[in-house]
N, C-alpha and C positions, 0 to 999 in steps of 0.2 A: 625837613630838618637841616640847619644850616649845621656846620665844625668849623669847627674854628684851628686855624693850623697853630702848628708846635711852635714855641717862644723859640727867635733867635737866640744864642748864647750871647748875654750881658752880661754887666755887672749885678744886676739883680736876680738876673735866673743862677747865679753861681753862688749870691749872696743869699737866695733862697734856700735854694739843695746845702749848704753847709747849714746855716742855722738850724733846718730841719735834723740834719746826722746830730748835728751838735746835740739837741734840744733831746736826743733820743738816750746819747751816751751818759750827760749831765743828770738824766732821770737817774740810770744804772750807779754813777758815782756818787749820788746826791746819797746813796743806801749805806754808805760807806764811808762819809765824811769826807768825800774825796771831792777838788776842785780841778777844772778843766786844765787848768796851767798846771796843778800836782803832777794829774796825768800826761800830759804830755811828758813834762818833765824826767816823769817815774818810766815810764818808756826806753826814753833815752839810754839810760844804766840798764835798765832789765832786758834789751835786745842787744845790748850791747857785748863784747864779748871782757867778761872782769868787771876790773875797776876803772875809772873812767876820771879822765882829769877835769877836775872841777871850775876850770877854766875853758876848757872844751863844751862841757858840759853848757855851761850859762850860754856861751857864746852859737849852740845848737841852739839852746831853746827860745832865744834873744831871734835868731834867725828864722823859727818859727813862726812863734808867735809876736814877731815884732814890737815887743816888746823893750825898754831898756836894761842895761845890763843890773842895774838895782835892784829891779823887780824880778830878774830872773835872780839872781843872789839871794834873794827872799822866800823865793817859792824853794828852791834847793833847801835852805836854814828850814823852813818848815817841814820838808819830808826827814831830814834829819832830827828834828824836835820828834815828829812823831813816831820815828825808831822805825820808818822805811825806808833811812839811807842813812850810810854811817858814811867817818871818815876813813879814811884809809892812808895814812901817813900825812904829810902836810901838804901835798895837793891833789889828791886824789879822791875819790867816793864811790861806794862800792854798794851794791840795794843787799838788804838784808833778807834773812828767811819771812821777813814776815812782810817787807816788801816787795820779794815776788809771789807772796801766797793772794796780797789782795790784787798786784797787777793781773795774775793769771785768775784770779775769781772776776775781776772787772771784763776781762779779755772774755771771759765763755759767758757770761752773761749778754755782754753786747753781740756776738756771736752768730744767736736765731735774728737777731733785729738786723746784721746787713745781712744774711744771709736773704730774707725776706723783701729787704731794699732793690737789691740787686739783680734777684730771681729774676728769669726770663728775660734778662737785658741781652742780648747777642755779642759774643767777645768780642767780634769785629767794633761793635756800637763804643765799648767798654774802653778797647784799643784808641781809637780815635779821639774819644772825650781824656782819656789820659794824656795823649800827645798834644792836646789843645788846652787842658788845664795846665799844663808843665810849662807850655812857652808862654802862657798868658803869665803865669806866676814869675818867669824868669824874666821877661821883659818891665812887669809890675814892681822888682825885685831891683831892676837895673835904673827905673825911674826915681825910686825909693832912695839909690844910692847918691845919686846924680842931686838932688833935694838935699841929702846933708853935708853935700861940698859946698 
């Protein structure tokens, strides 16, 4: 019986394990009319402590999802069209009752599914792939910036 040893960490094997997380929450959101940028987005305010400047706001989720600041502006105007985030004076946005009712119904839904992902990974294992996805992201992050100058 040959084995075959464990992929080094690449751009593919990090570009796998997301699409696959992705592919699993997108199921759960998809029940719910909800889009992966919503959520993110819907996040943001709903962990957030209040209301949250809507300037901040874009400019977190722009930093996320790499995105442009339009797109992020758009996906905001949409959680407010669909009455999961209002305004709150003229620069501000605040998530409503009914957008933390579906954030916290999306949150315990996806729930068993990383609970089940992550099972039997050893925290040390956990620790390490965090400190190595952070700097890969922050250097990824610093190449990114270096590109739009």
């Amino acid at each position: 019986m040959t084995t075959t040893a464990p992929p080094v960490l690449n751009p593919r094997v990090i570009a796998l394990a997301h699409y696959a997380a992705r592919a699993l929450l997108e199921s759960v959101l998809a029940r719910h009319g909800m889009t992966f940028q919503q959520s993110v987005t819907l996040r943001v305010v709903a962990v957030g402590d209040g209301a949250t400047e809507t300037k901040n706001l874009v400019d977190g989720v722009v930093g996320s999802l790499k995105i442009d600041a339009a797109e992020a502006r758009s996906v905001v105007d949409e959680l407010i069209a669909a009455g999961l985030l209002a305004p709150d004076g003229p620069s501000l946005v605040r998530i409503t009752d009914t957008g933390r009712q579906l954030f916290e119904t999306t949150s315990a839904e996806t729930a068993p599914f990383t609970a089940r992902v992550y099972a039997g990974i050893p925290a040390e294992d956990l620790a390490v792939a965090g400190r190595v996805l952070s700097l890969i992201t922050e250097r990824a992050d610093a190449e990114l910036a270096a590109l739009k100058k």
